[in-house]
N, C-alpha and C positions, 0 to 999 in steps of 0.2 A: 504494500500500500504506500502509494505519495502522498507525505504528511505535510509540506506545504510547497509553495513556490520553488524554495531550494533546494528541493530535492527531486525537482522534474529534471529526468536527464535531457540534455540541450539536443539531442537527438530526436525525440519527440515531438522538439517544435519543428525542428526544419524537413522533420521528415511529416508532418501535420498530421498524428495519428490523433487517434480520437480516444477520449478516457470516459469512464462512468462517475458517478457519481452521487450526490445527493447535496441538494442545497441545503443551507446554514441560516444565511442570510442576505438580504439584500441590502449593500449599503450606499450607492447612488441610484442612479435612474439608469445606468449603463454597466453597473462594477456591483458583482456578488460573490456571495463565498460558499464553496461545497469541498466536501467532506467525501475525498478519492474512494471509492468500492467500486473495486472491480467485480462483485457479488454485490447487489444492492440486497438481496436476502440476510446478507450477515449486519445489516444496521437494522433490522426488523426491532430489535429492543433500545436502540436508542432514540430517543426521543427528545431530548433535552439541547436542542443544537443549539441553543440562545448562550449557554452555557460553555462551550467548546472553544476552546481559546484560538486566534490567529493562529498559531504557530503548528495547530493540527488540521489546516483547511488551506483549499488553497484558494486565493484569488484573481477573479474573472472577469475581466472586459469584454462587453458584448460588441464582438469584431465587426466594424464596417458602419455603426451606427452612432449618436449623439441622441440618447435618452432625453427626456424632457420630464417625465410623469414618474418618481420613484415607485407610486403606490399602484401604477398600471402595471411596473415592471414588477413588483409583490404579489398581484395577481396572478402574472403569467409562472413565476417561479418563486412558490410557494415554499416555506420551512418543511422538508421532508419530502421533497417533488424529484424523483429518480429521474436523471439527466445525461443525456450524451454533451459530449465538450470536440468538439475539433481543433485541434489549437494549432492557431495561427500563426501569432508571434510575439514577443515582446512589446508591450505601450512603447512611444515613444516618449510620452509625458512621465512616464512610472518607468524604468525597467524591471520593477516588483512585480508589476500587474501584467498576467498574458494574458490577451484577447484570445478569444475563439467564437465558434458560431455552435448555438448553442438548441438542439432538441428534446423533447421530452423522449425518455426510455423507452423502444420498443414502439416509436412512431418514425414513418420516414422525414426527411429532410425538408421535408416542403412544409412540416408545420414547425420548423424553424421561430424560437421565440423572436429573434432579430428582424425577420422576416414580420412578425407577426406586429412586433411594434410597431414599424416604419408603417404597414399598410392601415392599421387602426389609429393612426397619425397621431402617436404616442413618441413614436419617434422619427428625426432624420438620416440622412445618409450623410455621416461623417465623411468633412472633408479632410483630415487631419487621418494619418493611421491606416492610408489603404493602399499603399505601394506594394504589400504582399499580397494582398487582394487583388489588386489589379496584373498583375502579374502573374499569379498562381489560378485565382479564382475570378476571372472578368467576366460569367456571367452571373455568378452570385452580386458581383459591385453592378454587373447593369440590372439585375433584379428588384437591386436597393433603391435602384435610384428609379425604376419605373413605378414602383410599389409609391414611392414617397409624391414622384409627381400624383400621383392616382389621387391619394388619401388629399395633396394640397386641393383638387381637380373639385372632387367632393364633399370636403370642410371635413375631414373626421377627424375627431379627438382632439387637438392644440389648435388645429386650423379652421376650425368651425365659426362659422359666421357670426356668433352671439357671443364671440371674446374677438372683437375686432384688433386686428394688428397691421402690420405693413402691408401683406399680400392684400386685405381686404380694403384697406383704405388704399389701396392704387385702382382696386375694378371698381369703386366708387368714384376714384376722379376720373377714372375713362369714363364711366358710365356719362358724366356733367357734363366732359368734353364734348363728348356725342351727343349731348341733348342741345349744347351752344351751338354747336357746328348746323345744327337742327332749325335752330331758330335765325339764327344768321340766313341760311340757303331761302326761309320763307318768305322774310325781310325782304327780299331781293326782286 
C-alpha cells in the first residue's frame, strides 16, 4: 500500500498507471485526499477517514480542470467513495500534489468526476497544468474544453443566468447593441 505522496514511485506517474482507492477528504474544489487500497474490501471497517492523518493518504489534483464549487466536488467524491486515480503528473503550483483524472470504482471512464464537473458547470478547463494533457491525452483536454463550452452554452451550475457575471453581462450588451442598431436603421 502507498501511504502518501512520497512514496508513489516516480514511475507510476510517467508511466500514468492508475491506482485505487478511497477518498478521505475533500479539501479545495479541485484537490482531495484518498487512502491507497488496492482491495477496496480491506477498508470495509474503516470508517473514520476524518481522523487519518496526511501522512497516511495521499493527495489529489483533479487533472485538466479549475474547480469553483468545493461542496459540488463533496458530492461527486464523497468520504468512503471507492475510486480509480490515473495519474498524471506533478502540480506545477505544489510538486506535493499529483493530478490525475479521477473515476468512481468499477464504472468506465466517461463518468469521469472531472468530466462530470466541467459539464455541470461546477467547473473549468484549466489553463494552467495541461502540457501532459495535451501531449499525452488531447482528446480528454478537447473533451474538457467542449464539455465546458456546452455547460457556459446553457448557464449550468457557476454560469447560470440568475448569478450574472462577465459572460452574461456581454450577451446583454450585444443584446442593446442590436436593439440600437435597430432603432437607428428605422430612424432612417
Amino acid at each position: 500500500r502507498i501511504r502518501n505522496n512520497y512514496q508513489l514511485p516516480p514511475a507510476s506517474i510517467t508511466t500514468h498507471e492508475t491506482i485505487s482507492g478511497v477518498v478521505t477528504k475533500v479539501e479545495k474544489a479541485d484537490v482531495f485526499r484518498m487512502k491507497h487500497a488496492p482491495f477496496v474490501y480491506s477498508l470495509v471497517s474503516t470508517t473514520d477517514f476524518d481522523n487519518l492523518p496526511d501522512d497516511q493518504t495521499l493527495q489529489i489534483k483533479l487533472a485538466g480542470i479549475d474547480g469553483m464549487d468545493r461542496d459540488k466536488t463533496e458530492t461527486l467524491l464523497p468520504p468512503g467513495k471507492a475510486i480509480n486515480v490515473q495519474l498524471i503528473g506533478h502540480s506545477t503550483c505544489d510538486q506535493k500534489i499529483i493530478m490525475g483524472l479521477v473515476w468512481p470504482r468499477f464504472r468506465p471512464f466517461a463518468s469521469s468526476v472531472n468530466l462530470q464537473l466541467i459539464s455541470q458547470g461546477w467547473a473549468k478547463a484549466a489553463k494552467l497544468d495541461n502540457r501532459i494533457l495535451e501531449l499525452h491525452f488531447p482528446n480528454v483536454l478537447a473533451q474538457m474544453k467542449r464539455q465546458e463550452s456546452i455547460s457556459r452554452m446553457f448557464r449550468r451550475g457557476k454560469w447560470d443566468e440568475s448569478r450574472p457575471g462577465i459572460g452574461w453581462s456581454i450577451i446583454k450588451g450585444i443584446g442593446s447593441v442590436f436593439s440600437l442598431i435597430k432603432a437607428l436603421v428605422r430612424g432612417k
